[in-house]
MIMILUM-786975 format. One record per residue (C-alpha): x, y, z; residue in three letters. Coordinates in pm, whole numbers, plus 32768, in hexadecimal, padded with zeros to 4 digits. Layout:
XYZAla ...
! end
This chain:
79D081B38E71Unk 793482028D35Unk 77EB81688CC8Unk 77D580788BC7Unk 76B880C78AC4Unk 75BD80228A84Unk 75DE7EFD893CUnk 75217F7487FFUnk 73FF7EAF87E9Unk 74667D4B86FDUnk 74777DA4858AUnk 73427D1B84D9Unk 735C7BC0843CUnk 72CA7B6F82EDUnk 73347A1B82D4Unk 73CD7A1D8133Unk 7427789980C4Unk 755D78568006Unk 75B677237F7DUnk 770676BB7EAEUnk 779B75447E69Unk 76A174887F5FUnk 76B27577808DUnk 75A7767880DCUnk 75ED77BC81CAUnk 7519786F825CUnk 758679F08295Unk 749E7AC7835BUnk 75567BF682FAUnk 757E7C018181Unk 746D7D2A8196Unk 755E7E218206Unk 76077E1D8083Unk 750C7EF38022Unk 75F180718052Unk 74C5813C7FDAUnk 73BE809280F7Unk 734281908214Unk 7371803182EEUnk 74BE802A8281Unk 7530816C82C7Unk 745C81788418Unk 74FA806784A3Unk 7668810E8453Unk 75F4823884F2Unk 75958163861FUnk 76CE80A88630Unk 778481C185E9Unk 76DC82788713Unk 76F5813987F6Unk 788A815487C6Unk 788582B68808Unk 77F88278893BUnk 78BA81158987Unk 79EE8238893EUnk 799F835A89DBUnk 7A9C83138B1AUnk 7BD683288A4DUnk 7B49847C8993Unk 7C40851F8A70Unk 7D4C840589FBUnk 7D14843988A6Unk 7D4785A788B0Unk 7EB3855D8977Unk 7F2484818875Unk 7E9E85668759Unk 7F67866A87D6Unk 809385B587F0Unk 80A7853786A0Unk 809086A48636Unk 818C86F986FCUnk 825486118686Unk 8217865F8515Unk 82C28794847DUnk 8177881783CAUnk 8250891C8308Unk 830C886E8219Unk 837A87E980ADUnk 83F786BA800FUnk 854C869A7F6EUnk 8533874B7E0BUnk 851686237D04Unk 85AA86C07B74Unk 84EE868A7A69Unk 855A873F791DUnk 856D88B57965Unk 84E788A97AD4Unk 851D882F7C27Unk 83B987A77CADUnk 836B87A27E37Unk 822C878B7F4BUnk 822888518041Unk 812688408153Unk 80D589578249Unk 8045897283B8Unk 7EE7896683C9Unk 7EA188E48268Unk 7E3A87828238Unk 7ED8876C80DAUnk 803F87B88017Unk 805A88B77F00Unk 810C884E7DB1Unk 822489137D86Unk 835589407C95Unk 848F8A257C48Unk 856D8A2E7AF4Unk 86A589947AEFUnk 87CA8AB47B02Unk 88F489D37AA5Unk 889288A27983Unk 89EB880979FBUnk 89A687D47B84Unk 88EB86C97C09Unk 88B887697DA0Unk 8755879E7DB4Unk 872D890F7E56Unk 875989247FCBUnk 864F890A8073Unk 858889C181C2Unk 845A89A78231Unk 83518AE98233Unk 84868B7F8146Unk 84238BB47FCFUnk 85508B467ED4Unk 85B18C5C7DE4Unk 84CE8C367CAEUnk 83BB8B4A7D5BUnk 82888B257CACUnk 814A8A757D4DUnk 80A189B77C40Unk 7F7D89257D0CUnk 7F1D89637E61Unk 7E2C88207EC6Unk 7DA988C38013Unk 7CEE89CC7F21Unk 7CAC88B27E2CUnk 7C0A88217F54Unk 7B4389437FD6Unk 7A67889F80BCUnk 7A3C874C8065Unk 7A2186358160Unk 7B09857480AEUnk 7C0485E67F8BUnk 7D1484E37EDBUnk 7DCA84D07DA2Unk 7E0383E17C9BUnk 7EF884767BB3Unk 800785B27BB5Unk 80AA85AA7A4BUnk 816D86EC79B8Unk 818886ED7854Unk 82EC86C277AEUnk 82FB8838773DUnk 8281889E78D1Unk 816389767847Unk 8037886F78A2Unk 7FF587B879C0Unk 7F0386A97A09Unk 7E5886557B6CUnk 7D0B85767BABUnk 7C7785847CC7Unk 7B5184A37D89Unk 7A8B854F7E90Unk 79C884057F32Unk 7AD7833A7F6AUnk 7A5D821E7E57Unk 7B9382417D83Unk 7B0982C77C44Unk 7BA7840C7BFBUnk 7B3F85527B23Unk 7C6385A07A4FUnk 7C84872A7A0DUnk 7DC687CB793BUnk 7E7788FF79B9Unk 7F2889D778E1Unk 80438A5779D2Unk 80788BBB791DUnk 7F2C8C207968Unk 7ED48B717A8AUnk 7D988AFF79C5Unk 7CD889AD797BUnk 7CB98961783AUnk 7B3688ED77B2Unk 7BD6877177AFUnk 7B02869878EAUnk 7B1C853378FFUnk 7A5F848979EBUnk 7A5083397A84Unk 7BBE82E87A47Unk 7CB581EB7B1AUnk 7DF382437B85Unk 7F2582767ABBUnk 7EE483A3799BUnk 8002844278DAUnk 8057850177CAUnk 80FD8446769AUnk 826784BE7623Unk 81E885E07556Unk 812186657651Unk 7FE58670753EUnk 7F3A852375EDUnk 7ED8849F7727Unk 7EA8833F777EUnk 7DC782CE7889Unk 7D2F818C7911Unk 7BCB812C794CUnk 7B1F80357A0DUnk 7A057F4579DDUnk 78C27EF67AADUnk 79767E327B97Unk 7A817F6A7BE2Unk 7B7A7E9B7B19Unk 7C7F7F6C7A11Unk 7C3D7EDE78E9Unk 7C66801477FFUnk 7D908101778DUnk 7D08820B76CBUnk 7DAE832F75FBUnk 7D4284907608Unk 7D9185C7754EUnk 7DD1871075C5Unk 7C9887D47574Unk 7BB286C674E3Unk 7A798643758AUnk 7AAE84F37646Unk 79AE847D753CUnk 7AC28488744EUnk 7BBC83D1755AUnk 7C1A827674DEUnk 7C548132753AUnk 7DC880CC756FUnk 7DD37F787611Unk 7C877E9E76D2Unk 7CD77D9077A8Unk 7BB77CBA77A9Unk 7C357BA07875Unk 7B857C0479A8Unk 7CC57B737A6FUnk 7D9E7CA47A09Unk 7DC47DDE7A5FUnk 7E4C7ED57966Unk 7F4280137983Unk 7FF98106788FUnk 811281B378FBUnk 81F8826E7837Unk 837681FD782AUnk 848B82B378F6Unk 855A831C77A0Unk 83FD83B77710Unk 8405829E75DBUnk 830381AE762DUnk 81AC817376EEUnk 81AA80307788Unk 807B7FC577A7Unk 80627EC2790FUnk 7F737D887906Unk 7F837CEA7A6BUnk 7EE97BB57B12Unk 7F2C7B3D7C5BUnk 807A7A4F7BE9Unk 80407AAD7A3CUnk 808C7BDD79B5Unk 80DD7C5F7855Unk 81517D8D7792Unk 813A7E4B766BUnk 81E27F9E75E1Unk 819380A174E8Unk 82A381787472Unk 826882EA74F2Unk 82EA83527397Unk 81A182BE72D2Unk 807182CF73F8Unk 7F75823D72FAUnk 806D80F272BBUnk 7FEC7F95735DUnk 802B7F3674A6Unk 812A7E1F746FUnk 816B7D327572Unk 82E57D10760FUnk 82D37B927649Unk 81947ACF761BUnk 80B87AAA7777Unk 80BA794277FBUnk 801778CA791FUnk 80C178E47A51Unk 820C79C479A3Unk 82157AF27A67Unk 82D27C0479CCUnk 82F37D9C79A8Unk 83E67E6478E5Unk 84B57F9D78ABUnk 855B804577ACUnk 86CC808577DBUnk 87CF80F576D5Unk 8914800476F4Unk 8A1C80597629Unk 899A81347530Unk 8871801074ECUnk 86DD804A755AUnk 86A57F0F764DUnk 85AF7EA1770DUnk 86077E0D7861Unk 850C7D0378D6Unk 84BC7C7A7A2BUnk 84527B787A25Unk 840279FE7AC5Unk 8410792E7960Unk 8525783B79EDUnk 856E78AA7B7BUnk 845578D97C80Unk 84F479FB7D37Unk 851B7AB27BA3Unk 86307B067ACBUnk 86A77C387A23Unk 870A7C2078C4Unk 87077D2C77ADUnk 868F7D1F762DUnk 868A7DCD750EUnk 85707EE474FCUnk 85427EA073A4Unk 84D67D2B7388Unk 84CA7CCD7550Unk 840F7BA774F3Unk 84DC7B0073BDUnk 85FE7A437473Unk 861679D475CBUnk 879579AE755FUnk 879F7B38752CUnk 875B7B3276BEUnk 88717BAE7764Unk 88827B8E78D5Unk 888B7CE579B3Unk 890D7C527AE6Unk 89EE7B097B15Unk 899D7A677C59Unk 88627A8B7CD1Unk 886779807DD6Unk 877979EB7EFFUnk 86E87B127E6AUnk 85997B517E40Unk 85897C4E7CF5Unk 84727D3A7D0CUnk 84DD7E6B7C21Unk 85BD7F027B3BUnk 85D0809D7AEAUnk 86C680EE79E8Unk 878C8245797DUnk 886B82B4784EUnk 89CD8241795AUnk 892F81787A79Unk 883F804E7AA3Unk 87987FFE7BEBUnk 87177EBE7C88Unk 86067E847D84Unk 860D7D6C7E30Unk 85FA7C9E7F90Unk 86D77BC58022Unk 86CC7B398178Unk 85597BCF81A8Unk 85A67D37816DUnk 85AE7E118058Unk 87057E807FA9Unk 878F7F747E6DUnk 88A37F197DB3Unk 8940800B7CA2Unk 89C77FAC7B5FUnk 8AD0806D7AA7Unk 8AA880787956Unk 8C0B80D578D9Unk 8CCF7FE57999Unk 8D4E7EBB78FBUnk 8C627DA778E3Unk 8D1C7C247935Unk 8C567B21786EUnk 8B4B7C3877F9Unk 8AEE7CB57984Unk 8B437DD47A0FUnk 8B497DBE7B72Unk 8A5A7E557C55Unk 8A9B7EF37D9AUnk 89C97ED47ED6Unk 894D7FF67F6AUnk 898D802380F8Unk 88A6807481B2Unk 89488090831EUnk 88597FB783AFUnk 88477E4A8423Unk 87217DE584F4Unk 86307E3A83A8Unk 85EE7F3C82CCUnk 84EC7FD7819CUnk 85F080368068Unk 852C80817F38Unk 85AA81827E18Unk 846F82B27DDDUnk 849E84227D48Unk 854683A27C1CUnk 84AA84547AF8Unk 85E084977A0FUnk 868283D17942Unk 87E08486793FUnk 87E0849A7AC5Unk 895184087B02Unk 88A583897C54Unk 87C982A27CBCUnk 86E583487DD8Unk 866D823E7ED8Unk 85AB8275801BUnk 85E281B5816EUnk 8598819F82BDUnk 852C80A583DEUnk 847B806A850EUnk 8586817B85F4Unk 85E8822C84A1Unk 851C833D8412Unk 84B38381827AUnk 8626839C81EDUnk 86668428808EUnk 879683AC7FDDUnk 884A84047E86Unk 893E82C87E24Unk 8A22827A7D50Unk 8AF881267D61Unk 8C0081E87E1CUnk 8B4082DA7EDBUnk 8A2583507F97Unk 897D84957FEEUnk 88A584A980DEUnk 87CD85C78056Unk 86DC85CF817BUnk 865B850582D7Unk 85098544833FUnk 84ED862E8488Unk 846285C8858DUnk 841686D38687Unk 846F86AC87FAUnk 84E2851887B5Unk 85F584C1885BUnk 85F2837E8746Unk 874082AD8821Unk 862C827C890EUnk 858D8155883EUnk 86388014881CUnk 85D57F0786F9Unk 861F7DA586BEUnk 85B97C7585ABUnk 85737B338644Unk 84FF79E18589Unk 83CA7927862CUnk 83AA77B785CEUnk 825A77698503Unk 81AA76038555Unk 825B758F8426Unk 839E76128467Unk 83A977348388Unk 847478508437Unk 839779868444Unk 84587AD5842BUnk 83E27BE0855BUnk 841B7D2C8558Unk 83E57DD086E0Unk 84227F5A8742Unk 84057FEF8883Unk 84898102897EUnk 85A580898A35Unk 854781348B80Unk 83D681058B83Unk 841D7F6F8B41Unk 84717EB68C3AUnk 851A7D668B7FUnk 852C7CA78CC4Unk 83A97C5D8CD4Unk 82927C658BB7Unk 82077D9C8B3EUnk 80D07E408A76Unk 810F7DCA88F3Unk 805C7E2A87B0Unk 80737D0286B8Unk 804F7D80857BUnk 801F7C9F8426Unk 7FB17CA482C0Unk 80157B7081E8Unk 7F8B7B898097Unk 7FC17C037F5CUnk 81157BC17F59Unk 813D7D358011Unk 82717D3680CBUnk 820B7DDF8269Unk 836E7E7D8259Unk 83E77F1E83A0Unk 83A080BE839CUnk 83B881BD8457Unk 8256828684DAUnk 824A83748586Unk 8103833B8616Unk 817081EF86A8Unk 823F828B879BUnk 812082EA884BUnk 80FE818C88A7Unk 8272812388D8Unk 8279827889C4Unk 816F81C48A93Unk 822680858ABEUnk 81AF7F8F89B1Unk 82527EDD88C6Unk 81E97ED88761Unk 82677D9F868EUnk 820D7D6284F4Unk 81F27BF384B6Unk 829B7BB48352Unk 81BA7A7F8327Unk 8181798E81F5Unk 80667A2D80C2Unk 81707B7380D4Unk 82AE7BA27FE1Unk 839F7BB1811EUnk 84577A5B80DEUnk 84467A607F6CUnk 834F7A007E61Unk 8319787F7F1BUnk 82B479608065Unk 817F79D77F88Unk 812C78927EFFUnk 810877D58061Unk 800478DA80C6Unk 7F2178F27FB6Unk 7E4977E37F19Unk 7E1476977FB8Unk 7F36772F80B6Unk 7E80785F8141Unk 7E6B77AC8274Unk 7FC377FC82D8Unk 7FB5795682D4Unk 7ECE79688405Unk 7F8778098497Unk 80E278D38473Unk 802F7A1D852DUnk 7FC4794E866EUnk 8118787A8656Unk 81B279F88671Unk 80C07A5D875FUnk 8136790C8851Unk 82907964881AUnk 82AA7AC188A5Unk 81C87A0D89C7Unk 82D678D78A15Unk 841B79EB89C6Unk 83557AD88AC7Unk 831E7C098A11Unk 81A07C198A5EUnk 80977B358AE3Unk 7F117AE68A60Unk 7E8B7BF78B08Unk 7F807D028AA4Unk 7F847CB0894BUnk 7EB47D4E8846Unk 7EC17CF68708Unk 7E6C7DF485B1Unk 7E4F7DC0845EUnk 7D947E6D831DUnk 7CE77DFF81CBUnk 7D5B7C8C8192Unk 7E107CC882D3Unk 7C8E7CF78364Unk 7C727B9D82E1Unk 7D747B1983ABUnk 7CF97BD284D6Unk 7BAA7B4184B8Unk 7C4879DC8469Unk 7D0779FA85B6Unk 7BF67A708678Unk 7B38790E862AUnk 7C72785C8627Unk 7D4478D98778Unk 7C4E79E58835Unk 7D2979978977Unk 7E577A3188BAUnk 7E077B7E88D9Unk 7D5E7CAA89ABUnk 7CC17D4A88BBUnk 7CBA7D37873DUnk 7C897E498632Unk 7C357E0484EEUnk 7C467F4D83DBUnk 7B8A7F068299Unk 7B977D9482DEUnk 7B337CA681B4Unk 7A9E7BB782BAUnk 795C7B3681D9Unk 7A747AD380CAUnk 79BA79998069Unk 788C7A6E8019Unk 79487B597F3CUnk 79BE7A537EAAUnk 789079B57E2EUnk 77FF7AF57D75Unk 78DF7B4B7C63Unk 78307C657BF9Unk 78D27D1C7D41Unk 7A2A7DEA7D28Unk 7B3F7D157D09Unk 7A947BB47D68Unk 7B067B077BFFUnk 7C8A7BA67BFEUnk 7C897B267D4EUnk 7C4979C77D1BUnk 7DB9798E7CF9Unk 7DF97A1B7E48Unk 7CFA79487EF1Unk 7C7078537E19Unk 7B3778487D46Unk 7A2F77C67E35Unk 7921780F7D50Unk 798F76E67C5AUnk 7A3F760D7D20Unk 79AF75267E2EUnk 7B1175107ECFUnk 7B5F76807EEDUnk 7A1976DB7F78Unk 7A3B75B380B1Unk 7BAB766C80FAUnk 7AEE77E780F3Unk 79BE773C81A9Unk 7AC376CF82C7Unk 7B79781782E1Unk 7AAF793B8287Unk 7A527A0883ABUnk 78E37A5E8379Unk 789878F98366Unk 79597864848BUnk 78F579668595Unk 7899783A86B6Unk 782C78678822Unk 795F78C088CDUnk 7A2179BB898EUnk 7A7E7ABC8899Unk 7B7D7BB18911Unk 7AFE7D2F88D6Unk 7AEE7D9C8773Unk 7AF17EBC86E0Unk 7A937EF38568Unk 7AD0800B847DUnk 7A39804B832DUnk 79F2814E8210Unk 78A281588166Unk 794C81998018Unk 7A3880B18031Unk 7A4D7FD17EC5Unk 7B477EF87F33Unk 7AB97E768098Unk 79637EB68079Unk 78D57F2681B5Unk 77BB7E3681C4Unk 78AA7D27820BUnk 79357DB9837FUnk 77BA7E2D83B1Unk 774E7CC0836BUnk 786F7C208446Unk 78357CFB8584Unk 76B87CBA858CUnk 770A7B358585Unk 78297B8C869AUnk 77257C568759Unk 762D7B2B8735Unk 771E7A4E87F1Unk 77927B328916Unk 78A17BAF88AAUnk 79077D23890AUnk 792F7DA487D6Unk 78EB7F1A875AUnk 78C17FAB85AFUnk 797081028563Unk 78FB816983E2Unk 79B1829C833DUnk 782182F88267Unk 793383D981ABUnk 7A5C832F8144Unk 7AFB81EC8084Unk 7BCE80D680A0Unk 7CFF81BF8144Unk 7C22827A8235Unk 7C6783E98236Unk 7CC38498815AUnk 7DA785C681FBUnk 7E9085A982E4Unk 7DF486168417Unk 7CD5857D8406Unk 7DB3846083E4Unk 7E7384968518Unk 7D2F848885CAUnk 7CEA832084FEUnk 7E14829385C4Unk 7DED834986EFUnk 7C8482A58716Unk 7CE981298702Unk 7E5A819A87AEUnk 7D5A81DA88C0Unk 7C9A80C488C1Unk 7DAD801088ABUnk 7E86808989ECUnk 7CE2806E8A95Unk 7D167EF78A54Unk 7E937EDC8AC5Unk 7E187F998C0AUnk 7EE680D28BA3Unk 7DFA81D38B84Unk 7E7A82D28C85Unk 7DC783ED8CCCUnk 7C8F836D8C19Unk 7B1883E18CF0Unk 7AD782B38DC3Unk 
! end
């Protein structure tokens, strides 16, 4: 048997008073905010060495599993070529390298819409790397980027970079002829810059003190960013703000977002100096986005939108004057009963339609010469040959003359899948490989747990036929999110099989605060109903204990950034659940967050969780949830934390602060900080292999599944 370490001697407590509507807290740990203290960092290092050691069994564990997910990973390969004017554009990633390179070939035949063929380690006749990210790299810790644009003429490209991990990105110019940056350097910038139509301008986004885009600015080729000048500022601190530059080339829409408000204005390409108009007028609690399509010869804008149907509508306008009529709406698609709209991409032939219905995510294609009855056309569904739950979204689709829509899919037992559709066919253009897999050898299924109040909560389990036995309970990994309205949609990793290969169970519960069920499945887990998120999770985690797919102690649960909240919420709420618990980037001292608006995020996110700050009510429902603050003296089940010091979304004081208070009262608990990284951990690929294959680990430790591990 191994030797358990010795616990790092209690984090010091500087008692720090806060008071709000009548109730006064007193946190012990609010010291440890400070990132730049030598106390600070020391007691990372010490917690970081205490979980090293608390580790150090399942080293040889962790190597196993690190190797297996490399073996199952073809490390020499490329992505489907994507056109886009002159060129086909692909990634391809090579063994050993933590990074893809950028790469492109010209288009031999204008008429034909078959991307290249395609083999791995093979070049394609003409290739051209444009940008090869492991040298851009060279030997940072961590590397990421923001933006990849290519100019319309192909002779320019644009990539910004960040090398902490805090999201704010260097933006540099390439001039793909020579191979050459130009002088142009923009630093600071959010994600999201592109070129305008003419290729002369760039537009970018800033943010404010509080990490928050609130600026789109416009540069020109050559000038100083002195010169660069102020498109659009947001200064509603609950928005967001994006530019992105239309499909057909002819307008930058420029994106204002809230959590349930959003609004949108255009300037034509043609004249980049011109006004930002708006399309429709923003109103409070109108959600809507747009694109610009070309419907029988006439410039429209098709808006989704929520104005008179809480799962959104489709309707197009004209370009010219969106906002004058609502009776020069037309309607895109006629019944729209049980679907939950989420997008809309248009081409010069084709329109096509994201959107969920019966908790997963669909495409439907629109033909825009058929005959339209009453002023629809109709749309076709796309199939995606599965039925126990799927992820169906359309990606790559950069042109607007493609006669295709390009859609990706997959599920739990069904690797990355490329797809080229039309609304009579579709080519499969490529299925990710996965090396040594025999992939019929994992079963999946979609069952519906019942919530206290009834509600019917979607499941989604996976596991390897012969290494589950059905008869009798087995190891499970209850996984959960449940915010945001971000739909957990059933995909395929292959670094999970590294668990279903040793017998457990892995299950995603689709549960209330996500977009699964439609828009109302959002509102009755946010707000005043947050509660049900983490009510739904243990109502799941009951349910695969009374159907006997798992018991208490073979269950461990996982979840990351607001799913860290609801790990820590169902650690004080239902610690006999679960064996273990791991929480990655977990926003478990929410309620402090939320009280200091000059932190990332905190004010945009007072529609997601309420505004405890100014109202007496909202702070009692954070005071009774939040997971710092409701830590009690109980039996916690092991819990392991995971956090980046440069995270700006989670900070990293908040899991620091909650495992000291969890230490305080017993519980077995150990801190892993990435003093490198952000909110997504690391940065290249193997490094994040070993990520997973460290809580994997832990993991299979706490399901008593760590074979081979030094005893």
């Amino acid at each position: 048997m191994h030797s358990t370490p010795q616990i790092p001697e209690p984090a010091q407590k500087v008692p720090h008073e806060r008071t709000f509507h009548g109730d006064t807290f007193v946190d012990n740990y609010e010291w440890m905010r400070d990132k730049d203290s030598p106390q600070v960092r020391d007691y990372l290092d010490r917690e970081n060495a205490y979980t090293d050691a608390r580790t150090e069994h399942l080293n040889g564990l962790r190597e196993r599993i690190f190797d297996e997910i490399r073996s199952r990973t073809k490390e020499t390969d490329l992505s489907v070529p994507a056109r886009r004017g002159d060129h086909w554009y692909f990634t391809r990633t090579s063994e050993g390298k933590n990074y893809p390179a950028y790469c492109r070939v010209p288009v031999r035949d204008a008429d034909s819409w078959t991307p290249p063929g395609i083999e791995p380690g093979v070049a394609l006749d003409g290739e051209e790397q444009l940008i090869d990210f492991n040298a851009e790299a060279g030997d940072s810790s961590f590397f990421a980027v923001g933006s990849l644009d290519v100019s319309p003429d192909g002779k320019l490209l644009i990539y910004a970079v960040d090398r902490v991990g805090d999201e704010r990105f260097t933006l540099r110019i390439r001039n793909l002829e020579t191979g050459e940056d130009l002088p142009d350097e923009i630093s600071g910038i959010f994600y999201g810059a592109c070129f305008d139509g003419t290729g002369k301008h760039i537009y970018y986004t800033t943010v404010d003190d509080s990490w928050r885009p609130d600026t789109v600015w416009r540069h020109t080729l050559g000038d100083s960013t002195d010169s660069d000048v102020v498109v659009f500022r947001e200064d509603d601190e609950r928005f967001f703000v994006g530019a992105e530059l239309s499909r057909t080339g002819d307008y930058l829409f420029i994106a204002t977002e809230a959590k349930t408000t959003s609004g949108t204005w255009f300037i034509p390409t043609s004249d980049p100096t011109a006004e930002p108009q708006p399309v429709w007028p923003r109103e409070q609690d109108v959600d809507y986005s747009v694109e610009h399509a070309v419907i029988d010869g006439e410039d429209r804008f098709l808006i989704v939108h929520n104005r008179e149907r809480a799962d959104f509508d489709i309707v197009d306008v004209p370009a010219a004057a969106p906002g004058t009529s609502a009776a020069q709406a037309r309607p895109v698609v006629s019944d729209v009963s049980g679907m939950r709209i989420e997008e809309v991409q248009a081409f010069s032939g084709l329109i096509a339609v994201g959107y969920r219905r019966a908790g997963f995510a669909r495409v439907g294609i629109i033909d825009l010469s058929a005959a339209a009855e009453d002023g629809v056309r109709p749309m076709t569904e796309v199939d995606s040959g599965e039925d126990a739950g799927y992820r169906f979204i359309a990606a790559d689709n950069h042109s607007f003359d493609q006669p295709h829509v390009r859609v990706t899919m997959g599920s739990l037992v069904r690797p990355h899948t490329v797809a080229d559709c039309t609304p009579t066919s579709t080519q499969i253009r490529k299925v990710t490989e996965v090396p040594g897999v025999d992939l019929g050898a994992y079963s999946q299924t979609l069952e519906w747990a019942t919530a206290a109040d009834g509600t019917q909560i979607p499941v989604s389990l996976v596991w390897r036929t012969d290494a589950v036995d059905r008869s009798g309970p087995a190891p499970l990994n209850l996984y959960g999110y449940g915010s945001y309205e971000a739909s957990m949609d059933p995909a395929f990793s292959a670094a999970r099989l590294s668990l279903l290969d040793r017998g457990v169970v892995f299950a995603i519960a689709h549960i209330r605060g996500g977009g699964e069920m439609g828009r109302h499945w959002y509102e009755q887990g946010r707000m005043e109903f947050k509660k049900n998120t983490f009510t739904d999770f243990i109502d799941v985690a009951d349910h695969l204990i009374s159907t006997g797919w798992t018991t208490a102690d073979r269950m461990v649960a996982r979840g990351g950034s607001a799913g860290g909240l609801l790990m820590g919420a169902v650690a004080n709420m239902a610690p006999d659940r679960f064996a273990g618990i791991i929480a990655d980037v977990p926003f478990v001292d929410s309620l402090t967050s939320m009280l200091m608006p000059e932190l990332p995020l905190t004010v945009i996110e007072w529609e997601e969780w309420g505004d405890p700050l100014h109202s007496k009510e909202f702070y009692e429902y954070m005071r009774s949830y939040a997971p710092y603050e409701n830590v009690t003296q109980q039996q916690y089940p092991p819990i392991l934390a995971i956090t980046s010091l440069n995270d700006t979304r989670v900070l990293y004081v908040e899991p620091a602060k909650w495992t000291a208070r969890l230490r305080e009262v017993g519980a077995d608990v150990i801190l892993k900080t990435d003093m490198t990284s952000g909110h997504g951990g690391a940065s290249g690929r193997y490094d994040s292999w070993r990520e997973a294959a460290f809580w994997m680990a832990w993991m299979l430790d706490r399901l008593g599944l760590a074979e081979g591990s030094e005893q």
